[in-house]
RODREN-895376 format. One record per residue (C-alpha): residue in one letter; z, y, x. Coordinates in steps of 0.1 Angstrom, whole numbers, plus 5000, padded with zeros to 4 digits. Layout:
BEGIN
AZYX/...
***
This chain:
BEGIN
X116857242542/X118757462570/X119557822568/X119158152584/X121958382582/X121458732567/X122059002596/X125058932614/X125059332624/X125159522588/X125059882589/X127360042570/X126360182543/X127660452516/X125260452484/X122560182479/X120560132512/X121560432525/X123360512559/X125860752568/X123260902593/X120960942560/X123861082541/X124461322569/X120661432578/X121061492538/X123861702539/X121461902567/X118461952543/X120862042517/X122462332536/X119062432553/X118262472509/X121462682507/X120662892538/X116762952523/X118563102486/X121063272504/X119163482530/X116963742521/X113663602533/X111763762498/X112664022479/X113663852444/X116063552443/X113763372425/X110963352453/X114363232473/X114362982446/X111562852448/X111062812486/X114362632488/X113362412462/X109862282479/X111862272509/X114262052492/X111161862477/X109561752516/X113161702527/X113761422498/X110361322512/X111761262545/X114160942531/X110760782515/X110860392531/X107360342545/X105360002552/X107059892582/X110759922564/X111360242581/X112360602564/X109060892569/X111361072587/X111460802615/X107760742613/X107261102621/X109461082648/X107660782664/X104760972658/X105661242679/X106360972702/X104060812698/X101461142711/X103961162739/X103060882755/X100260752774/X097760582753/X095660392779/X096160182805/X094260052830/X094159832867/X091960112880/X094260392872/X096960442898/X100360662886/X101860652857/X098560482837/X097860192858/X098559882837/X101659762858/X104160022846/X103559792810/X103559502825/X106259322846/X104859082861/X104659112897/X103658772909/X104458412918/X107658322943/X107058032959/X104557862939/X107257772912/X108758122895/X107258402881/X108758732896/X109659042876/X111059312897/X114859182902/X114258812881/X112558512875/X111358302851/X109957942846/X107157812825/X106957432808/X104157362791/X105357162758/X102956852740/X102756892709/X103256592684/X102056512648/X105456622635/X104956632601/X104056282597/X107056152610/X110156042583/X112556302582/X115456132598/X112956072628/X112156502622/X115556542622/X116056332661/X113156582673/X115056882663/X118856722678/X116756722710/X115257052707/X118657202699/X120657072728/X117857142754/X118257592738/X122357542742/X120957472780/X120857872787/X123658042800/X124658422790/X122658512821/X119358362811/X116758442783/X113958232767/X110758282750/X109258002729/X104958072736/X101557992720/X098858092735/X094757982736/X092557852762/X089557702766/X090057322767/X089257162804/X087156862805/X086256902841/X088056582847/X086256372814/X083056442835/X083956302866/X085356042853/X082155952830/X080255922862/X083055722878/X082655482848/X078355482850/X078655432889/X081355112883/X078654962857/X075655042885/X077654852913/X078554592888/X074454492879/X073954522919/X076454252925/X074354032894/X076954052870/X075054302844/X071554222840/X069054482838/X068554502803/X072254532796/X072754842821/X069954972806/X070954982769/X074355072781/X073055392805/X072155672774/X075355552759/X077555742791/X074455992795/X075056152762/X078956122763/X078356322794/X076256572778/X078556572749/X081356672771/X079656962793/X078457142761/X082257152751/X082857212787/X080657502793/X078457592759/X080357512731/X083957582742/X086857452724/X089557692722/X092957492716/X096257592715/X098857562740/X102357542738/X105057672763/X108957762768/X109458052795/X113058082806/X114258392825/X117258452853/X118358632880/X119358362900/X116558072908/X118357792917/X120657832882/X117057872864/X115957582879/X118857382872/X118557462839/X114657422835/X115157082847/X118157002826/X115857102792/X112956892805/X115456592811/X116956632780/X113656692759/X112156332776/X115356142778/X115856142736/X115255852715/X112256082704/X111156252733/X109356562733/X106756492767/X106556822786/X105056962823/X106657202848/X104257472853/X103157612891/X101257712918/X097757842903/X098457702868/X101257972863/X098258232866/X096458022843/X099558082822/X099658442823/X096058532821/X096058312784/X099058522773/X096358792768/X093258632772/X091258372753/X087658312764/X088158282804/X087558022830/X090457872845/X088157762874/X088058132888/X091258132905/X090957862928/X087858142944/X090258442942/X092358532974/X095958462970/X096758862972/X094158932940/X095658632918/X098258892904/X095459112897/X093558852879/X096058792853/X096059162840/X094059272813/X091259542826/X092159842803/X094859842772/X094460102746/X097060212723/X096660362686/X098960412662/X098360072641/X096359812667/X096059802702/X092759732722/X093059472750/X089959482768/X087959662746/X088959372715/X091359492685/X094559332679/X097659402653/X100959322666/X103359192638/X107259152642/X109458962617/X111559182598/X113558932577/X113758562573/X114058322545/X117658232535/X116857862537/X114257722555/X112657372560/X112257152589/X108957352613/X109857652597/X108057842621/X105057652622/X103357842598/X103458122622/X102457912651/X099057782635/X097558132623/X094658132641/X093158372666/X096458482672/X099358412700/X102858402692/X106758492711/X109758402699/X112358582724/X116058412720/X118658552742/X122458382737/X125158582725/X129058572735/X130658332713/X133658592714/X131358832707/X129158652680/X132558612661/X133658952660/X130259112648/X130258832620/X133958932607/X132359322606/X129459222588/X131659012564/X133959322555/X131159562555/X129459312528/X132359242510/X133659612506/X129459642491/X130159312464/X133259582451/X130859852440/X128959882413/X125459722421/X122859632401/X122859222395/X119959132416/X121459342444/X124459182437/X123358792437/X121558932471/X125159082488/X126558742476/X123758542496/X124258752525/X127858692525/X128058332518/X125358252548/X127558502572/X130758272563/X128457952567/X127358042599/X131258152608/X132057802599/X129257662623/X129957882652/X133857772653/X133757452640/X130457232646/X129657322680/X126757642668/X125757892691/X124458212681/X121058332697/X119558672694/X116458582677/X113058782677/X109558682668/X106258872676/X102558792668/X099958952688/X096558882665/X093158982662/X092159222635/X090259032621/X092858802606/X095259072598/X095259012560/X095458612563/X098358692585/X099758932564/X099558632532/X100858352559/X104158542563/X105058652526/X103858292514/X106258182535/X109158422530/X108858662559/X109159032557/X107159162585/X106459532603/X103359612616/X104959842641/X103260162634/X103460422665/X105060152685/X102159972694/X103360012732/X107159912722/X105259582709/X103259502732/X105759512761/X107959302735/X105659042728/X104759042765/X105858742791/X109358872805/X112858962790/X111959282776/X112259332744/X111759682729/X112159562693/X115059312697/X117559582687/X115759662652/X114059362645/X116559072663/X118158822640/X121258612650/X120358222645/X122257952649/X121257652675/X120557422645/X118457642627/X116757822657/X115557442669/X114557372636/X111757632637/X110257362664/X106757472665/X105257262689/X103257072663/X099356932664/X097056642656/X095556682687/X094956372710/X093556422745/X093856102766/X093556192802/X090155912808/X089355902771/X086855862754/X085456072727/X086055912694/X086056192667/X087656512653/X090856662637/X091756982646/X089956972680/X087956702695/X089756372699/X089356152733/X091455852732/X092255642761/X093355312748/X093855112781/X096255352794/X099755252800/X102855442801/X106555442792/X105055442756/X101955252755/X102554902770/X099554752756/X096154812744/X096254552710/X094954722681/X094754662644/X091954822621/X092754812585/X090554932559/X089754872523/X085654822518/X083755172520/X086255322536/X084355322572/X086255042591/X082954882604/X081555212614/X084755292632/X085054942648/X081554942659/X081955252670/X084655172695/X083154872706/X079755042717/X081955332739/X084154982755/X081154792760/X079355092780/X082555112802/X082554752823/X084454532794/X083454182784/X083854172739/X084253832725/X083553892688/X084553602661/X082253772631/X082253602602/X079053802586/X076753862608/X078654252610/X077554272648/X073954102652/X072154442660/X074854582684/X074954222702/X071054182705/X070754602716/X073854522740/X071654232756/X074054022744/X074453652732/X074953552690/X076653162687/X076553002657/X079452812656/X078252632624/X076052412648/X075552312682/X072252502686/X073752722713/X076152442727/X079952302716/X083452282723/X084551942727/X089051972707/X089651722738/X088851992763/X091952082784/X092152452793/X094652542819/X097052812803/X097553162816/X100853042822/X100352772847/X097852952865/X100553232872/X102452982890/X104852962860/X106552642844/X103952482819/X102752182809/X099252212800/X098751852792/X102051842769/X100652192756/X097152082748/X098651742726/X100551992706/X097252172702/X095451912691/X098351812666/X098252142648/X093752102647/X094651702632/X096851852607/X094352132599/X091051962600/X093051652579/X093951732548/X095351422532/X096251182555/X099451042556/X102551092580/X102550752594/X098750752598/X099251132617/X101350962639/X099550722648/X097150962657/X099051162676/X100250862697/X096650722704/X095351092710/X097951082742/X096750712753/X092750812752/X093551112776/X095950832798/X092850622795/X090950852813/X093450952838/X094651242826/X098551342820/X100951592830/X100651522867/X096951612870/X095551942878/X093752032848/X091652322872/X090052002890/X088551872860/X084651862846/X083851902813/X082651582813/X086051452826/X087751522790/X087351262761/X085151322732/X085751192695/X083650882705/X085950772726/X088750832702/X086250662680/X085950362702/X090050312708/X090650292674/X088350072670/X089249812698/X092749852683/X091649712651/X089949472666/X093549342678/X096349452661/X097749192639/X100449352623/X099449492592/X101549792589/X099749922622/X096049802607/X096549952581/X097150322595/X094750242625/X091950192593/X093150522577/X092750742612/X089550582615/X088450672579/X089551052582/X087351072619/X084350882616/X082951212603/X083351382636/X081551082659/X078250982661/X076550972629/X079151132610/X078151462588/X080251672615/X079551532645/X077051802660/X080052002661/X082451882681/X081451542691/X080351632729/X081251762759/X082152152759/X078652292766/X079252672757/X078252942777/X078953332776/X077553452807/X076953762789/X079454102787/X078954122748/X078953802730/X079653742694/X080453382678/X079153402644/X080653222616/X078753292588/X077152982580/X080652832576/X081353072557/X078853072533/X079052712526/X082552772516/X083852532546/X087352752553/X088652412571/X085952372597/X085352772603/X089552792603/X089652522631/X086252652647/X088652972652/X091352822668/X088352632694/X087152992703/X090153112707/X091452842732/X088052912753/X089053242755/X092053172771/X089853052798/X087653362796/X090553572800/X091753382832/X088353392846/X088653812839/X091553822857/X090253612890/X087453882886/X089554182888/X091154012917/X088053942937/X086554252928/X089654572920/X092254452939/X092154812957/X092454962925/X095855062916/X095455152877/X094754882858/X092555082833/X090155112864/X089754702863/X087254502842/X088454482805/X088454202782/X088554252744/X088053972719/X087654122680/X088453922650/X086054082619/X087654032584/X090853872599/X091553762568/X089153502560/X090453232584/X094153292573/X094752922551/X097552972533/X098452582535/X098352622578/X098452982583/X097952872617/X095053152629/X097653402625/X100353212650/X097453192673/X096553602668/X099753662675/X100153452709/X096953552721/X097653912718/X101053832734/X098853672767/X095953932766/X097954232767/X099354122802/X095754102821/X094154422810/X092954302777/X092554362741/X092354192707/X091954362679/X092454272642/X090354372619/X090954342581/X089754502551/X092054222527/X095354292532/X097054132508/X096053812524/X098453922551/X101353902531/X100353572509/X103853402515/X106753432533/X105653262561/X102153472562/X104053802565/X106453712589/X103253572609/X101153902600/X104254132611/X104453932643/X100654052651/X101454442646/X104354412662/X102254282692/X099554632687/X099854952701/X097855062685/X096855072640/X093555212631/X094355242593/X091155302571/X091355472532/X093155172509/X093955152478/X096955272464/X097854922457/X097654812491/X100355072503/X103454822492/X101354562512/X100954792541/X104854922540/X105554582541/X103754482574/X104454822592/X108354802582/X109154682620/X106554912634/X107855222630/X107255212591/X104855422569/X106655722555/X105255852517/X103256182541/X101455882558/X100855732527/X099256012507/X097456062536/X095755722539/X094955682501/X093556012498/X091355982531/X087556032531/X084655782545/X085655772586/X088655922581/X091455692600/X095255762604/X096055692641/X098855512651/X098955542692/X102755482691/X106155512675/X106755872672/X102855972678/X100555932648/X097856132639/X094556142613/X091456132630/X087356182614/X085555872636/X082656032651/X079555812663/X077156022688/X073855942681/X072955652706/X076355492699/X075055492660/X071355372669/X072855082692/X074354952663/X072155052633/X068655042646/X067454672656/X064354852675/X066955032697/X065654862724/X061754872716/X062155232715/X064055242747/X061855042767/X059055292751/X060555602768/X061255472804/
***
């Protein structure tokens, strides 16, 4: 917890709350009461009496503290004000009514300051993060960062801390939809789609589109923006310092990402601070000499309790008093009320200065603790006094500065009362600024004005004033994403992106059984498949049958050679080698095949393993292949098959005499006669590799090793598919080559994702193999604009052993990205224990993934960003995988 000084500027005061002005307007009323008994006004004394006594009555009256803090007798003087002043103002009017004279604006100075009169000020907009789900020594960073960027400001220079609302822009989503459908179109024209698959994929980017223009233009999404506005005389010293907070805010080990704000966007700016439901788009029509006018409100009206901004009703609140100790956000409370927009106006105050108003207020509270005081006004002098002497401490000691604090909330009347509960929940005392309605407005106004900052201004320290840091959301809008779900406005995700955060696009969706992994995996494989990706799914349930056949894709059942097999002898030429790099892809493929002997092998012995090894490297010298040939230049046909292992052996026994060698030459050939001709395995791998996946969505089923309980051969079946993908993934990139090279941004190139359903059935716990192999391949697929993802609903089969876990933690470590589904709260040790190198799971994160509903998911895009997320499915994504007529019905309607 922090803390927030009581007033560093106490009034003094000589009985109870009361003021020596209140004593002395008193002392007025009193002798106006003498003066009435004394003059001869009525005939009798007593009448005398009696007038002097009502008089005295209203006068006692006058001291009565109203709503807003204040005494009646300075309500009625703002009220007479108050009907002084001019109630409406408007851009029509010209004189003293036209909306300018409350407004300081003038307009921009060279596309990059706002100009008031005789200064400037500079706008950066601010991203929000999910800041309450980080650990709090990470909250703790956030705040460091935000504090050092507010001791930026020089006496000179003033800043307000802004949220305001504006219709989200997904101008840019649109285009880019079409961008994505006219890739895919050119794509089937060069062959490389076939008709079917453009056409199941086509209503999948038509209703995204149509998705996106009713949020664009029907529907709009009104979202919250954040923003720090710094004010100075001088521009270049503003701009020096603007550019020393952004540095400082993006340069942190947790940065805080933010965007200078100009040209037409600093209208944009303005026109939010008092407008919610506009269109941006308007001002690139508007001549540059009307933009000014643009930003101001039509007509403001002023009562005595709300003020009318074009012709809607708002209350503007001001923060009286704070809490004495507050938490980390402490303003975000204030932030998040809704339909309203909020200003927190900081100006620095002389440390010299600072210093000598504190040792005031400490004698002026100190000579209170020495009167007679009631104890609960007592423990509250005592508080006041021991935070002044804290914050003494600070300011000459730790490096504090003191800021001139003030906080305003402009918000509709129709949430006056939840604002009203928000603040005292909280611990704010508030004023609601009755007959000052034009003093708040101008305060909580974009410029350095502030009307109130003498009554209502608070002196905080720089560690405390950062911790208010209210820049907090679970938003997530990917520039290029793609719409996945919901949280507190709609979520697009761009997963291929790359930045100084996200380096690759591996992902890992965790999930316990119910809890809506498949519908979230299936999901995001429909959007990537409509978006020019090749998937390569290893499914060991048949999870993906109906997407694949809808998709136009291929099904392989690897637990026969029905649709073709992969021969262990094939040679695939590593990503390595064909970057030009040093590899040995012969030397690379015998330690391969050493690793599948051990695996598929169970039981033989060392000396016989050897053996096999040794006569594994003289069949591939037999047929003239070592680590001088180009493996690129080979035929399928060129590689041996387990015949021809088959065959060696047996010409070996057929002359080795020494009996030692027989012996383990009749053991190899004992373990692999299964896999030749004849033997009860032999359709599987006993050929030439005669697999084909000309398709873009193509899904290796495992099932029927599965169900017949044959974890060896589906475990080693794995490791097969995954070294042909290597060879997929090569081919991906000599696509992208042939066919992007113009293309700068990688996300803009083909894709290539292979997805491994219920992980955790091929991890052996004997040869936890898979898992090194997960973890390499997501190490080579993340550099050619690739994917793997992970899925798992077992996750205690992750951290089986030692070994396993270190394995597991290896394969996170290698995602950018977790989806994590509802678990079980026994799971969450499990889960701690894999995500303890990935930025860990803090006990917020944890509540908030055991207690999550059906489709719920807690996003993990990267270190410090993390936020929960409802998976949505639109409705053709959900019929592409869910209704095996998808395509009857299709073909029906065109």
């Amino acid at each position: 917890m922090r803390f927030i000084p009581r007033k560093t500027k106490v009034k003094t005061t000589v009985f109870r709350n009361f003021t020596i002005f209140d004593v002395l307007l008193m002392l007025v009323g009193a002798g106006i009461a003498v003066a009435l008994v004394t003059t001869n006004i009525f005939d009798k004394l007593i009448y005398n009496i009696y007038l002097a006594v009502f008089f005295l009555a209203l006068w006692i009256m006058l001291f009565f503290e109203m709503g807003d803090g204040i005494r009646l007798y300075f309500a009625l003087v703002l009220s007479f004000r108050y009907l002084a002043y001019h109630k409406k103002y408007s851009k029509k009017d010209k004189g003293n009514t036209n909306i300018k004279n409350i407004m300081p604006f003038d307009d921009l100075n060279t596309d990059k300051f706002l100009k008031f009169g005789d200064y400037y000020g500079m706008v950066v907009e601010i991203f929000p993060m999910s800041f309450g789900l980080l650990a709090e020594d990470r909250q703790n960073m956030v705040i460091n960062c935000f504090s050092q960027a507010i001791q930026r400001l020089n006496l000179t220079q003033q800043m307000s801390i802004v949220k305001t609302k504006k219709p989200m822009l997904l101008d840019n989503m649109a285009s880019y939809e079409d961008y994505r459908y006219n890739t895919l179109q050119d794509m089937a024209d060069r062959g490389l789609y076939s008709r079917e698959e453009l056409d199941s994929r086509a209503p999948v980017f038509e209703e995204r589109l149509q998705a996106i223009n009713y949020m664009n233009h029907t529907e709009k999404i009104i979202k919250d923006h954040y923003y720090i506005v710094v004010y100075d005389t001088d521009r270049d010293a503003l701009n020096n310092t603007i550019n020393g907070i952004v540095a400082t805010l993006e340069s942190s080990v947790a940065p805080i990402y933010t965007n200078i704000v100009t040209g037409d966007d600093l209208y944009v700016f303005m026109k939010s601070t008092f407008c919610t439901d506009f269109d941006e788009r308007e001002i690139e029509l508007i001549p540059i000499k009307e933009k000014p006018s643009w930003v101001y409100p039509d007509e403001v009206k002023f009562g005595l309790k709300t003020t009318k901004i074009d012709g809607e009703t708002f209350r503007i609140f001001s923060v009286t008093d704070y809490p004495i100790e507050v938490p980390n956000a402490w303003a975000y409370p204030i932030f998040a009320l809704d339909e309203s927009r909020v200003v927190v106006n900081i100006n620095p105050i002389d440390r010299y200065k600072a210093e000598k108003d504190l040792d005031k207020s400490l004698m002026e509270m100190e000579n209170r603790l020495q009167k007679d005081l009631r104890a609960s006004m007592k423990i509250e002098v005592q508080n006041h006094v021991d935070t002044l002497k804290e914050l003494l401490k600070g300011i000459k000691g730790a490096n504090e500065q003191l800021f001139n604090t003030t906080i305003h909330i402009v918000a509709k009347e129709s949430v006056k009362k939840e604002v009203r509960a928000i603040l005292r929940q909280n611990g704010f005392k508030y004023a609601e600024n009755f007959a000052r309605q034009v003093d708040g407005f101008i305060s909580s106004n974009i410029s350095r004005l502030d009307k109130l900052a003498k009554q209502y201004g608070r002196g905080i320290q720089t560690s405390s004033l950062a911790a208010c840091f209210p820049f907090i959301s679970t938003t997530l809008h990917d520039e290029r994403g793609i719409y996945i779900g919901y949280n507190q406005y709609p979520v697009f995700a761009n997963f291929f992106a790359r930045n100084n955060e996200r380096v690759n696009s591996n992902m890992m969706i965790i999930g316990k059984s119910g809890s809506g992994k498949s519908y979230c995996t299936k999901t995001l494989l429909t959007n990537f498949a409509a978006d020019n990706t090749r998937i390569f799914i290893l499914d060991p349930e048949n999870e993906y049958e109906i997407l694949c056949h809808n998709l136009g894709g291929k099904i392989i059942d690897v637990g026969n050679s029905t649709n073709g097999i992969f021969n262990p002898f094939h040679i695939y030429a590593t990503l390595e080698s064909e970057e030009g790099q040093a590899s040995d892809d012969f030397a690379e493929h015998l330690q391969f095949m050493e690793q599948f002997y051990r695996l598929i092998l169970p039981g033989i012995n060392t000396d016989a393993f050897e053996m096999l090894n040794s006569l594994t490297a003289e069949l591939y010298r037999s047929k003239g292949i070592d680590s001088g040939v180009n493996i690129a230049d080979l035929q399928a046909s060129d590689f041996p098959i387990f015949d021809d292992m088959l065959a060696l052996v047996d010409s070996k026994l057929e002359t080795e005499t020494n009996e030692y060698h027989l012996k383990n030459l009749q053991t190899v050939r004992m373990f692999i006669e299964k896999f030749g001709t004849g033997g009860r395995n032999s359709n599987l791998w006993n050929g030439y590799t005669s697999i084909k996946t000309n398709e873009n969505f193509c899904c290796f089923s495992f099932r029927s090793l599965i169900s017949n309980r044959n974890d060896i051969i589906a475990n080693a079946q794995m490791l097969l598919v995954f070294k042909y993908l290597d060879s997929e993934i090569i081919k991906n990139r000599d696509f992208n080559l042939k066919y992007f090279a113009d293309q700068e941004l990688e996300e803009d190139h083909r894709r290539i994702i292979v997805a491994v359903d219920e992980a955790h059935v091929f991890i052996n716990k004997k040869f936890p193999i898979a898992l090194d192999f997960m973890a390499q391949m997501a190490k080579r697929i993340r550099k050619y604009n690739g994917m793997q993802i992970i899925i798992t609903q077992n996750i205690k089969d992750f951290v089986g052993s030692e070994e396993i876990a270190q394995q597991s933690t290896a394969v996170i470590n290698a995602c950018q990205y977790s989806i994590i589904m509802s678990l079980a709260p026994a799971d969450i040790n499990d889960l701690i224990t894999l995500y303890r190198n990935a930025g860990g799971i803090n006990t917020e994160e944890q509540n908030s993934i055991v207690t999550a509903r059906r489709g719920q998911c807690f996003l993990i895009t990267g270190p410090m960003n993390r936020t929960t997320v409802q998976i949505e499915a639109l409705n053709v994504t959900k019929d592409l995988f869910n209704n095996p007529n998808y395509l009857t019905a299709l073909n029906s309607n065109i």
